[in-house]
C-alpha positions in Angstrom: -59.1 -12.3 -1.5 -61.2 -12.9 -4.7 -60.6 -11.2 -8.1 -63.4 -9.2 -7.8 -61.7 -7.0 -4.8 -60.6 -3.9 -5.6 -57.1 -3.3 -4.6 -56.8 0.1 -2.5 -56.3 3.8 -4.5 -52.9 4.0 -2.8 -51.9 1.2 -4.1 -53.2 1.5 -7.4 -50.7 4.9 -8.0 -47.3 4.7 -7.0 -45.7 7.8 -6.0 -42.8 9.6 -8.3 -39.4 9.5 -6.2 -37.8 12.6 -6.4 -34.4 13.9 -5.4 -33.6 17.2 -4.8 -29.9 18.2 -6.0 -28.7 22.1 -5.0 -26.0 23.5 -3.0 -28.8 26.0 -1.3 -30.4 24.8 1.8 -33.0 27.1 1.6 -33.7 26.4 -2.2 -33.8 22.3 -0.7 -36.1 23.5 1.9 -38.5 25.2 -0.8 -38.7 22.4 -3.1 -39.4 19.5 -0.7 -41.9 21.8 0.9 -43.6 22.3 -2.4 -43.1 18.7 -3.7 -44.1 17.1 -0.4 -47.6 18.9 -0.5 -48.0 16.5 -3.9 -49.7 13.5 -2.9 -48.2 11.7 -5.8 -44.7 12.7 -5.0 -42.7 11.5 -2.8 -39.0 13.4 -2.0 -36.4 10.2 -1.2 -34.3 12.8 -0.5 -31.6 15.6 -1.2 -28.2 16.6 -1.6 -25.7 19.7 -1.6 -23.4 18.9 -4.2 -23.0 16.6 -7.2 -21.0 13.9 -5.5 -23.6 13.5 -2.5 -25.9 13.6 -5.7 -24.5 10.4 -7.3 -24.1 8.3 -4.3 -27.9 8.9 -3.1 -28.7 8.0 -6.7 -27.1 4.5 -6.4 -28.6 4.2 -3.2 -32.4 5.6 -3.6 -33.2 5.0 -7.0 -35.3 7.9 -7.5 -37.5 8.5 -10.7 -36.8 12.2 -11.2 -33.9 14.6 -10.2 -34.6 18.2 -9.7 -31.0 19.7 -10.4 -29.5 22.9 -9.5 -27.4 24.6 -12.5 -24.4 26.5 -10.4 -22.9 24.1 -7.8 -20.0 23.6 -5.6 -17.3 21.2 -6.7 -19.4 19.9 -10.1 -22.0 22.2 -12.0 -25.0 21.0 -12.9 -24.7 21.1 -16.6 -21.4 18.8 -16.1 -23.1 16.5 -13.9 -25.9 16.5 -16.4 -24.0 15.4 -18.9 -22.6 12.4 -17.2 -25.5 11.3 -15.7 -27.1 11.1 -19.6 -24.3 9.1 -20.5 -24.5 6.8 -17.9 -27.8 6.4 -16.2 -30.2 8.4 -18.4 -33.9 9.4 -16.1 -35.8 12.5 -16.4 -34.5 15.8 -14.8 -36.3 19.0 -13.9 -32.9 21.5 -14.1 -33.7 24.5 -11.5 -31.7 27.6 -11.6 -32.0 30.7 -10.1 -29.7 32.6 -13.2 -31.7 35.6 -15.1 -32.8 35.4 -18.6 -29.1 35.9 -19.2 -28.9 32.4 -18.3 -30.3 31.4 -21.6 -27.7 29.7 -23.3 -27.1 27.0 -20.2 -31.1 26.5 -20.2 -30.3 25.3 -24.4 -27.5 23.6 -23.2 -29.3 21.6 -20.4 -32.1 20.7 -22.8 -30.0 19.9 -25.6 -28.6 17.4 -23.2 -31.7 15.9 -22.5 -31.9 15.2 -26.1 -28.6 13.7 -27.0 -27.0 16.8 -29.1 -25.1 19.7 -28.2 -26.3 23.0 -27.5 -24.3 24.3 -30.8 -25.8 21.4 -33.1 -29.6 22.8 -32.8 -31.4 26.2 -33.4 -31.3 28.8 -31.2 -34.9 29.1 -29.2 -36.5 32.3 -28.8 -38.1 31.6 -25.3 -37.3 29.1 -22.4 -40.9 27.5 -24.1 -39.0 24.7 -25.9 -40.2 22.0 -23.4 -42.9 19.3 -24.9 -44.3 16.4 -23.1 -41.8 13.6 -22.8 -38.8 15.6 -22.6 -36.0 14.1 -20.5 -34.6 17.1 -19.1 -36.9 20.4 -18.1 -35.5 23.9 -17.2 -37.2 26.4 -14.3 -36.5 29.5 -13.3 -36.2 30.0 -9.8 -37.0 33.2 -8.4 -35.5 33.3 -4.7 
């Protein structure tokens, strides 16, 4: 193959690994659907709780985690924090709480940026998110 070749589009863009983290199997269900339909996305997989969630990150090396906020065993917010500490990567936090749910959508992004929820001002919307953020909050209406 000469220099000049182009090397095929697909191979040009590599897809964005994703794993799905929620104790819902029909929230699972929505979000691979939806990321799936993302040519550049790719979903390496889920899991129910945080412990699953830890073991398939060890073993799938995924670029992004979308990570449910109430869970079984370890919330997300714990799990959060511990995965900042130890193995820091971009996070899309998905919850399905109301707008009373505020302060754990603070606390998640406050994570994302090294401080605690209690060290920075209070927000007046959930649009505190710029580009390059580590950690991004959705509200999940199921």
């Amino acid at each position: 193959m000469n220099s000049t070749t182009a090397a095929p589009a697909s191979a040009e863009r590599r897809r964005i690994k994703v794993l799905i983290v929620d104790d819902s199997a029909l929230v699972r269900s929505l979000l691979t659907d939806i990321l799936k339909a993302d040519p550049g996305i790719e979903v390496v997989g889920v899991a129910s709780d945080a412990h699953i969630a830890r073991e398939k990150i060890k073993a799938l090396n995924p670029d992004v985690l979308t990570l449910d906020v109430e869970m079984p065993k370890m919330d997300g917010i714990t799990f959060l924090k511990n995965l900042m500490r130890l193995r820091p990567m971009p996070v899309v936090m998905v919850s399905s709480l109301t707008e009373r749910g505020a302060d754990v959508t603070l606390d998640a992004l406050a994570l994302g940026e090294g401080r605690d929820h209690d060290d920075r001002h209070r927000a007046q919307s959930h649009e505190v998110l710029q580009e390059g953020d580590p950690v991004h909050f959705r509200h999940l209406d199921v």
